[in-house]
C-alpha beads as a LAMMPS data file, in Angstrom:
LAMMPS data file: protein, C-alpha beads

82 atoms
81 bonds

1 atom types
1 bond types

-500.0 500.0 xlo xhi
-500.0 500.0 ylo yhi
-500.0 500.0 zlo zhi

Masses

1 110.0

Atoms # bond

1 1 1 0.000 0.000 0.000
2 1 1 1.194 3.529 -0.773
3 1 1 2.884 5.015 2.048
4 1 1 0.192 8.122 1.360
5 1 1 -2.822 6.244 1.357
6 1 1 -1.307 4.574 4.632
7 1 1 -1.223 8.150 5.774
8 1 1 -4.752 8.880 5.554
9 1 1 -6.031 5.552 7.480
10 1 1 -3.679 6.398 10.983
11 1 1 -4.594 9.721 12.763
12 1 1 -2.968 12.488 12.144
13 1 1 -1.341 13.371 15.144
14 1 1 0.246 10.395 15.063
15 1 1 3.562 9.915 14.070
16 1 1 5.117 7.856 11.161
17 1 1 8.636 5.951 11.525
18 1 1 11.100 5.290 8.297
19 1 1 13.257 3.231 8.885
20 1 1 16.383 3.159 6.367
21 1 1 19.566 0.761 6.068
22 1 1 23.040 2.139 5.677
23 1 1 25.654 -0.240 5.462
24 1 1 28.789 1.636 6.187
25 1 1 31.544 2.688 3.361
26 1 1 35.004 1.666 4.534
27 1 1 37.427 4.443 2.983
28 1 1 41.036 3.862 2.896
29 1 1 42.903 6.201 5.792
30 1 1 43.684 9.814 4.575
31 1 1 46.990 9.103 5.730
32 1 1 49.769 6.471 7.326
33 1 1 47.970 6.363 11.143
34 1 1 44.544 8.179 10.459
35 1 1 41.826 5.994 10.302
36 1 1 39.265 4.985 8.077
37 1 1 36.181 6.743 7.891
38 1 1 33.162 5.156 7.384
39 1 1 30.452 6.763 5.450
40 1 1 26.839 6.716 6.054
41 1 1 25.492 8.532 3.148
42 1 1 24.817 5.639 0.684
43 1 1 22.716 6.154 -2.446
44 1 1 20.206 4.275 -0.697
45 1 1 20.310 7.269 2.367
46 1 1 20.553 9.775 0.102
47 1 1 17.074 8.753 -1.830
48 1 1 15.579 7.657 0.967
49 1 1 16.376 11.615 2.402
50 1 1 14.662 13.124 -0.626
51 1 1 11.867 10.747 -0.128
52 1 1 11.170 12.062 3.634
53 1 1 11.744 15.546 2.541
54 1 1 8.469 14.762 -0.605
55 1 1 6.699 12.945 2.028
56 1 1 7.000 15.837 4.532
57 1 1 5.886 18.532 1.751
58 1 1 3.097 15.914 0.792
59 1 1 1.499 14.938 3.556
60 1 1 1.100 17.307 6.943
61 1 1 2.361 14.740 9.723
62 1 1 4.781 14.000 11.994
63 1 1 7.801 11.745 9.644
64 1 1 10.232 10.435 11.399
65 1 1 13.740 9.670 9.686
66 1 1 15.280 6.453 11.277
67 1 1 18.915 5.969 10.174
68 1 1 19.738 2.459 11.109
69 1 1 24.011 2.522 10.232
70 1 1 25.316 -1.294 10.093
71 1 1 29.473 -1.084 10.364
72 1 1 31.492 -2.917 8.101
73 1 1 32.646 -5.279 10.960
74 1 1 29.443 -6.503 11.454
75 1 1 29.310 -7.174 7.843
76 1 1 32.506 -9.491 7.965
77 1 1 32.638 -13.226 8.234
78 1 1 34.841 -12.498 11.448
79 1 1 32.755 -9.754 12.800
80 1 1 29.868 -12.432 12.795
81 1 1 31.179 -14.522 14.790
82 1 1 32.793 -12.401 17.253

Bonds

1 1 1 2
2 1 2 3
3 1 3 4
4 1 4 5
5 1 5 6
6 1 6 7
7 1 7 8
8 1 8 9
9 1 9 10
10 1 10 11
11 1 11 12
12 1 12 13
13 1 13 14
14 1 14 15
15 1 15 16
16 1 16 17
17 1 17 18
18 1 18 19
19 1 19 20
20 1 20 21
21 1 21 22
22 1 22 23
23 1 23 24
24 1 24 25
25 1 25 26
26 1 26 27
27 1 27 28
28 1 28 29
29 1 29 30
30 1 30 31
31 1 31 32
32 1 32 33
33 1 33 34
34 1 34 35
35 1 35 36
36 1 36 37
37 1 37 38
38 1 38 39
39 1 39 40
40 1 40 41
41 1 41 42
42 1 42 43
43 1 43 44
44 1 44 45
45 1 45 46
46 1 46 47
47 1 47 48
48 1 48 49
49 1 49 50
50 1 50 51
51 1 51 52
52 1 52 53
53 1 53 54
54 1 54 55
55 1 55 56
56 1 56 57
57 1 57 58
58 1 58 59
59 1 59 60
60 1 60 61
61 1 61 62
62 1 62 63
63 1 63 64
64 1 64 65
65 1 65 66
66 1 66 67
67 1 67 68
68 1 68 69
69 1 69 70
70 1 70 71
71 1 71 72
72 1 72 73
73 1 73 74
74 1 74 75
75 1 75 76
76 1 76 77
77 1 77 78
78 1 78 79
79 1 79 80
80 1 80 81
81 1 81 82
């Protein structure tokens, strides 16, 4: 079901959760000793952003953003089963 038509069944003071993925970007360290970064802002973030943003403009309610960020250990064989 559309998330707008969803919209119109719940009352309107109540709020609406989104919950989006991000599994995290390793990047390689600037430098020898710095390390890496890991970056949240996937494609999948980004859109999903611009989607809340629409959704906001769209539909007068309370949307709430839910970043859910999965690290790259956890994503590893050996961060599995640590």
């Amino acid at each position: 079901m559309p998330i707008q038509l969803k919209s119109r069944c719940l009352p309107p003071d109540e709020p609406v959760d989104l919950m989006n993925v991000a599994f995290a970007q390793p990047r390689k360290p600037v430098r020898e000793g710095v390390p890496h970064v890991e970056s949240w802002m996937t494609p999948d973030r980004i859109s999903g952003l611009d989607a809340w943003r629409e959704l906001k403009k769209a539909c007068p309610r309370e949307w709430r953003f839910v970043k859910i960020n999965v690290t790259f250990e956890v994503r590893t064989p050996l961060g599995l089963l640590s």
